[in-house]
N, C-alpha and C positions, 0 to 999 in steps of 0.2 A: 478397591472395595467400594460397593456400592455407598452414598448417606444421603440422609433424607432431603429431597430436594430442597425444600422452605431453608431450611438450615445453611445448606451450599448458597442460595440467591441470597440472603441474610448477611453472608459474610463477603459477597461479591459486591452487595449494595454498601458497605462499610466501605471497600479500597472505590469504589466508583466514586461516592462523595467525597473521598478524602483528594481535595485538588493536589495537597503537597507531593501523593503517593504519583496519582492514575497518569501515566503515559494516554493510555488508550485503552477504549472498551468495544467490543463490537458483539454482536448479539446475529445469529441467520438460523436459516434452517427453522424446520413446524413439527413440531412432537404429532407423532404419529399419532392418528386418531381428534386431534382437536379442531374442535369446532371452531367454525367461520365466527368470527364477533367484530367488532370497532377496534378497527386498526390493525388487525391480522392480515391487512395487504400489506403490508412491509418486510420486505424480502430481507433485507439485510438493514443492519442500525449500527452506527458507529456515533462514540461519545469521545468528547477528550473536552481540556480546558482552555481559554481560550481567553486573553487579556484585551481588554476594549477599552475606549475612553470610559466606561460608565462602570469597568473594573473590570475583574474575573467572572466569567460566565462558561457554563457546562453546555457546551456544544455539541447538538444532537443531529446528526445526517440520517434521514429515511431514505430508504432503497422503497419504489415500488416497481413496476414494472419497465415502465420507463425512462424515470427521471429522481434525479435525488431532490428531497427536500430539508433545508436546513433551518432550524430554531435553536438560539440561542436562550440560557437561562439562568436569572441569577443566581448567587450563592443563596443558601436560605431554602425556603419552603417553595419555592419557585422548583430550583434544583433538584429537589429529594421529590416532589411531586412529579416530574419529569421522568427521574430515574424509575418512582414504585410504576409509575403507569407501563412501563416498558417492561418493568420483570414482574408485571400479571402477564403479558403476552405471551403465547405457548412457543418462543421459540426451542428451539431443540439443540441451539451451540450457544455457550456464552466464551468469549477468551476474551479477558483481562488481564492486560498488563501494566504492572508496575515499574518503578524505577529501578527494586530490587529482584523482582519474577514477572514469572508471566503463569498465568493460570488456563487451562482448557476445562471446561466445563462442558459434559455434552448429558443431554438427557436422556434418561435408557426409558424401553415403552413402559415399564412398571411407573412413570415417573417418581424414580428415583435420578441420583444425581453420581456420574463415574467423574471425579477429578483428577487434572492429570498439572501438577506444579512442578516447574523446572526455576530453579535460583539461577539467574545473570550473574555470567564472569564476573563484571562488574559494572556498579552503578549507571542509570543512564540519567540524563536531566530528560525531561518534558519539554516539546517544544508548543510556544503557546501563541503565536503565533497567528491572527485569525485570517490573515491573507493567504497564508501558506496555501499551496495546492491540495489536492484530496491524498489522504493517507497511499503512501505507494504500499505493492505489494510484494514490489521489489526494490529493494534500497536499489540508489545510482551505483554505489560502489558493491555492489554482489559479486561476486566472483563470476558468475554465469554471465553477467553484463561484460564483466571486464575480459574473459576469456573469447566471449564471440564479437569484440571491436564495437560495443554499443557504448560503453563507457571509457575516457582514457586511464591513464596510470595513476593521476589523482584519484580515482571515481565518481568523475562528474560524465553523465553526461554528450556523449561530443555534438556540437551543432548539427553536423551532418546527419546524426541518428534521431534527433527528435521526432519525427515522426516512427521509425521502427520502434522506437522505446516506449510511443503512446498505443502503438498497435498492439503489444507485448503486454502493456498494462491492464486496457482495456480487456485483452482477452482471455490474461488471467481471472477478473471481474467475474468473467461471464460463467467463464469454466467453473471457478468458485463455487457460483450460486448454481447453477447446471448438478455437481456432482453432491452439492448438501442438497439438495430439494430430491433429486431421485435417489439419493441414501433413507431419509428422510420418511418417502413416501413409499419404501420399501420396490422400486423398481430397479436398483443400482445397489448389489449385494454390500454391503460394509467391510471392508478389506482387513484382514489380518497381516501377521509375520508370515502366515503358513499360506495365508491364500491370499497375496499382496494385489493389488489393481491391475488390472491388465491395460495399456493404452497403446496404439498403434498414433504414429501420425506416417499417414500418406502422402507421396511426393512430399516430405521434408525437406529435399534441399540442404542448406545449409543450418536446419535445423534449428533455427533461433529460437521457433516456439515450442520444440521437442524437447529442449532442456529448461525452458524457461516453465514449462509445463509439471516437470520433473521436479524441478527445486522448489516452486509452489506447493506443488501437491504434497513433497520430501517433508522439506525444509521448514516450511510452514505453518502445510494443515497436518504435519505428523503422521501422513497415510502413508501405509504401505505400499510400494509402488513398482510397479516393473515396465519399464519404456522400450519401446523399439520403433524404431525411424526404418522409414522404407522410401528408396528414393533409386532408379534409375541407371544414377552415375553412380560410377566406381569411385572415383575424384570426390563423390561427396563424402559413400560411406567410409572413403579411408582420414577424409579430416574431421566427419563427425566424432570417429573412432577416436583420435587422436584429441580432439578436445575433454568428451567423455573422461579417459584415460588421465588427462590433464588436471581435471575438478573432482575424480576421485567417485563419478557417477555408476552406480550401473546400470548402462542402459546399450543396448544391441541395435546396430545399425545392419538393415544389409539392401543388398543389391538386386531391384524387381520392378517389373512393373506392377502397376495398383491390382489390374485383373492374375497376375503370377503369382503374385507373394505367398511365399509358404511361410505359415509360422508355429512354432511349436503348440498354441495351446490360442484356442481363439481369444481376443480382447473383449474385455469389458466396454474400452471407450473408445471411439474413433474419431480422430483427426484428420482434418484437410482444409489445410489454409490456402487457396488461390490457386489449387489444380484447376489447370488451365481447359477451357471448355467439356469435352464429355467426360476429361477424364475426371471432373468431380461425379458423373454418374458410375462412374466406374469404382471409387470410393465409396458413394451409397449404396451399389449392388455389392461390394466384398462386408460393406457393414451388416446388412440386411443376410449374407449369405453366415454371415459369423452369429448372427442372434445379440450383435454387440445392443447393450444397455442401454448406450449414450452416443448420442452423434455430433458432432461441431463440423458441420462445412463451412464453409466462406467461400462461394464460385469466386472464378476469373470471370474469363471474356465466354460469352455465349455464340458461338458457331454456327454450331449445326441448326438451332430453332432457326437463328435470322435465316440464311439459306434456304431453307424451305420456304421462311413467309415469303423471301426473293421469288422464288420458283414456282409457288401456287395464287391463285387469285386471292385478294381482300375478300373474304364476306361484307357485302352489305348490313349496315351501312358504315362500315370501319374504313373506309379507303383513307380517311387522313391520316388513322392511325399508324400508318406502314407507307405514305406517299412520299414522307420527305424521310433520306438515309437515315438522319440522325433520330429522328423517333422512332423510325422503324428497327435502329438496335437498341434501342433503350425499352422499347415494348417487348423485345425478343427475348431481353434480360429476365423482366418482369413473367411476361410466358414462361420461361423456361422453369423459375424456381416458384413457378403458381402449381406448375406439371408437378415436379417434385415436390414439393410437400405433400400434394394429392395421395399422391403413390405412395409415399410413405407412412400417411393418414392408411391407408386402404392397406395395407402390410402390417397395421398392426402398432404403431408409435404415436404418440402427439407429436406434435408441431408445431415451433413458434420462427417464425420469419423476422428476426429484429436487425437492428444495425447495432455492431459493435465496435464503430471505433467513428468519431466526425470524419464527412468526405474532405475536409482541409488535410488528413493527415494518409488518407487512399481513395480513391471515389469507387474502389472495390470494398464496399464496407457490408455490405448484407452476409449475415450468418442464417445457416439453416441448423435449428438447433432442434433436434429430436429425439426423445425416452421414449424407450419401449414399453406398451403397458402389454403385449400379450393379444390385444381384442382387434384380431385381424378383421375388414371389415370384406365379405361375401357382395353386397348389396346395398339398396339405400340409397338417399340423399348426397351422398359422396362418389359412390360409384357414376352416379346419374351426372354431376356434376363433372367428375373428371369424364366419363364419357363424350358429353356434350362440348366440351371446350375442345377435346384434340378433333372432334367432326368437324366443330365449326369453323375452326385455323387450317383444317388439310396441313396436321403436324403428327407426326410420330416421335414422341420424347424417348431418346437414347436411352434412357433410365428403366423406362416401359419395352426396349429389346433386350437390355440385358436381363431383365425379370421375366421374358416370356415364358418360359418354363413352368415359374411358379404364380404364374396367372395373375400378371399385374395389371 
């Protein structure tokens, strides 16, 4: 049942001040409709407390596009000035958690306020800790961790997985803000019991981020959710199967290529981590051919562009660009997912090209991340643009044959 917003932030601003209570507070998501003002670039906010030489202080991380920014704050008028300035901001989630619950707070467009409180088995202590690392979103010991060999039978952890476990993290992160921003902005329907999330991941493999995606989205953010992993081998979908089955998930694996997959009911969201050269274009034509919501690529290795720059002459005056190997495939990269986002701009989506995970942990870090908004573009300064770059390269992007049809 809906209550009056002011009232629900009132009593959220009570466990936020109380250090003895708050675990953690985190704040995302922009109420439909609100106006651009000072400090509405802040994507996501997370608060907890945090013991220093100079005492306890209310520890504030901002998300903007970017980069996180951290300010710390004392107890007192410090704190509570910190706090109210945050809950005049229009976000549209608040989850607060305590030692003895955890609260979801989401704002519906009447701004009013739908509360959703679950009471803890049992108590937790706060960790205050201010070196600790950035809040996980996945404990070490998850069962999803420890079922697909990322963490051992303590649930730490294993050395060997740090880096898979950073790549996991991060890109739940991304996914996070990705799926509240286009809920949000009304481009990514709000999921039911009756009409749960639709996600594909393509070429999943061994599917570590298909589940790990699962118990986030499950687990987590309490969305309803229906997964399916599509991957090639037999051997994967019958041990995806088999893990699934293991943690009590339900989620359908089967056996296809990206361009074959038949699924019962098109997806909402599409996934593709590190599909290996075209076949990330092959992922953005089945997305594009589904009308999916939400896109998350992450290429591989780029092929087919470098080959062509190989094969055709440099335009003037770019010949250094393409003369020594190793910039001429690091430029081919960059061409490639310059091509793509074009096309997907011109189909009808935004586009943002960021990195989501440091190259210390893959030097395959670039995400092509894309919502649909509907406004296919015909013409224009986009068109002109994507025109002019494949004349100028003597390149035809694989992405642009499998869309010829529908006139990419």
């Amino acid at each position: 049942m809906a209550e009056p917003l002011l009232r629900v932030l009132a009593r959220m601003r009570g466990l936020i001040l109380d250090d003895q209570v708050l675990v953690r507070a985190v704040a995302s998501g922009r109420q439909r409709g609100a106006e651009a003002r000072e400090g509405a670039r802040w994507k996501r906010v997370e608060l907890r407390y945090v013991d220093l030489k100079a005492g306890r202080h209310l520890q504030v991380t901002a998300y903007d596009e970017t980069q996180a920014h951290t300010s710390n704050h004392a107890l007192g008028n410090d704190a509570r000035d910190a706090v109210d300035d945050l809950l005049d901001l229009p976000f549209a989630h608040w989850n607060v958690e305590t030692t003895t619950q955890t609260h979801q707070v989401r704002v519906t467009k009447r701004l009013e306020a739908m509360v959703h409180t679950v009471d803890r088995a049992e108590e937790v202590a706060a960790e205050r800790d201010h070196d600790r690392d950035k809040p996980r979103l996945l404990a070490e010991d998850d069962p999803v961790l420890l079922a697909l060999g990322i963490s051992d039978a303590q649930g730490r952890v294993k050395p060997t997985r740090q880096a898979k476990y950073h790549q996991v993290e991060e890109f739940l992160r991304l996914l996070d803000a990705s799926v509240t921003e286009a809920i949000d902005k009304g481009h990514l329907r709000r999921p039911t019991a009756q009409e749960p999330l639709r996600v594909v991941d393509l070429g999943c493999g061994n599917a570590y981020l298909t589940f790990a995606a699962h118990r986030f989205l499950s687990g987590v953010r309490g969305l309803p959710v229906v997964m399916t992993g599509v991957d090639v081998k037999e051997q994967s979908r019958a041990h995806n199967t088999g893990v699934a089955r293991e943690l009590g998930i339900d989620a359908e694996f089967v056996v296809g290529t990206i361009a074959g997959a038949v699924l019962a009911e098109p997806p909402d969201v599409v996934l593709a981590l590190h599909a290996c050269d075209t076949a990330t274009d092959e992922a953005l034509a089945r997305a594009l051919e589904w009308g999916a919501a939400l896109v998350l690529a992450a290429p591989c290795c780029h092929h087919d562009v470098a080959a062509q720059l190989r094969r055709n002459p440099t335009p003037a005056p770019y010949s250094l660009l393409t003369r020594h190997g190793i910039l001429r495939e690091r430029f081919a990269d960059t061409l490639t997912d310059a091509l793509r986002a074009s096309i997907l701009r011109l189909q009808g989506y935004r586009v943002d090209v960021v990195e989501f995970v440091g190259s210390e942990h893959t030097p395959r870090n670039t995400l092509l991340r894309a919502t649909r908004t509907g406004s296919v573009v015909k013409g224009g300064g986009v068109r002109k643009e994507y025109d002019d770059l494949v004349a100028t390269w003597h390149v035809t992007p694989k992405l642009a044959e499998l869309l010829e049809p529908a006139d990419a």
